[in-house]
C-alpha positions as CSV (number, residue, x, y, z in Angstrom):
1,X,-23.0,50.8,-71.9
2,X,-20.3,50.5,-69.6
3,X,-20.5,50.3,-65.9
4,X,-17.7,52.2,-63.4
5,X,-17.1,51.5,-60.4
6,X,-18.9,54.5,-58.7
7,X,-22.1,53.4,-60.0
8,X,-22.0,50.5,-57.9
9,X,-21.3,51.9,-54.9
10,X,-23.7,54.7,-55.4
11,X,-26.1,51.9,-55.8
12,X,-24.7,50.0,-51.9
13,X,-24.9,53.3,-50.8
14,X,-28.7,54.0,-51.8
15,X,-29.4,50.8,-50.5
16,X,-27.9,50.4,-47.3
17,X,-30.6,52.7,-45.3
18,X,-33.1,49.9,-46.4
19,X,-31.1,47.1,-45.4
20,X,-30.4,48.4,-41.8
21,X,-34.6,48.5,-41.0
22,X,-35.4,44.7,-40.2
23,X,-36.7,42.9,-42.5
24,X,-37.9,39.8,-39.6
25,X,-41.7,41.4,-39.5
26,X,-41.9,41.9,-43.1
27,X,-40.6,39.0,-44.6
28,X,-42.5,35.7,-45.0
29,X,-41.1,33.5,-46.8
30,X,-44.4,31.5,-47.4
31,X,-45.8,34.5,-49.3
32,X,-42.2,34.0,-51.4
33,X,-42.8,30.7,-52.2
34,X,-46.6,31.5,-53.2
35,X,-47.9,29.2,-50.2
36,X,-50.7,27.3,-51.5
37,X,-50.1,27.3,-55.2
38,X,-47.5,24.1,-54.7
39,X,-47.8,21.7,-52.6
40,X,-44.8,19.6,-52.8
41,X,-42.8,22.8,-52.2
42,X,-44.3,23.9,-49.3
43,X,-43.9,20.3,-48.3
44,X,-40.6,20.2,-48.8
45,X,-40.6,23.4,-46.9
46,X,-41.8,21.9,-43.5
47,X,-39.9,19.1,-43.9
48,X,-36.7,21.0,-44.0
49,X,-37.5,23.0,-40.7
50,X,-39.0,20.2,-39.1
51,X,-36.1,18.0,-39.6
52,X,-33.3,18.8,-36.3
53,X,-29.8,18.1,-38.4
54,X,-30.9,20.1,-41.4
55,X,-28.8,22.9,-42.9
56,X,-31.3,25.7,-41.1
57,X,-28.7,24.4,-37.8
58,X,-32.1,25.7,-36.0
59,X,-32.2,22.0,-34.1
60,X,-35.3,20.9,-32.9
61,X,-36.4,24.4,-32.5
62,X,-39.3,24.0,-35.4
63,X,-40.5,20.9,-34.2
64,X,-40.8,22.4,-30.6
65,X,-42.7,25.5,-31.4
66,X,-44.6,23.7,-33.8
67,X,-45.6,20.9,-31.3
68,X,-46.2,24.2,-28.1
69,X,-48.9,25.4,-30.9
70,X,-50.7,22.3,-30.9
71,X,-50.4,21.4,-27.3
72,X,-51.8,24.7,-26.4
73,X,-55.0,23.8,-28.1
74,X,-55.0,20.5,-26.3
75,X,-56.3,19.3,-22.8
76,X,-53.6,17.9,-21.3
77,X,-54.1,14.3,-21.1
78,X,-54.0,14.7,-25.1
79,X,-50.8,16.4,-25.6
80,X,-48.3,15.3,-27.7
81,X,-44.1,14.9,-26.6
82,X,-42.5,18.0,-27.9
83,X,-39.0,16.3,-28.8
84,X,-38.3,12.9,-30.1
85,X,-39.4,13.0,-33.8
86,X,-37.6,12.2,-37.0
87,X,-38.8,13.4,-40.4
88,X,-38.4,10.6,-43.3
């Protein structure tokens, strides 16, 4: 069966309504990776976003929402530095 060229853009073209919605809210990439079932994956995972020079080029942006989370449930006398960590 041969393909022509129209069929692919007929195919773009059905698609491109979907891709315009955003896909932010419904996305997860957890739920991808079948969180839970793999350990070392989802390891890996957190690793990746938690370390700042990392191909995500998100920073230290992980590491400080991650670390406002955990401060928030904190007293403040027990809160942790939000910046300053290095993952190895």
């Amino acid at each position: 069966m041969s393909r022509r060229p129209d069929d692919v853009s007929g195919f773009v073209t059905a698609l491109l309504p979907s891709l315009s919605r955003s896909l932010a809210e419904q996305f997860n990439v957890f739920r991808v990776m079948h969180h839970g079932t793999h350990e070392k994956r989802l390891s890996n995972v957190f690793a990746w976003l938690f370390t700042i020079d990392a191909t995500h080029e998100l920073g230290d942006a992980a590491q400080r929402i991650f670390l406002d989370l955990v401060n928030d449930s904190l007293p403040p006398g027990d809160q942790s530095p939000v910046t300053g960590y290095r993952v190895t």
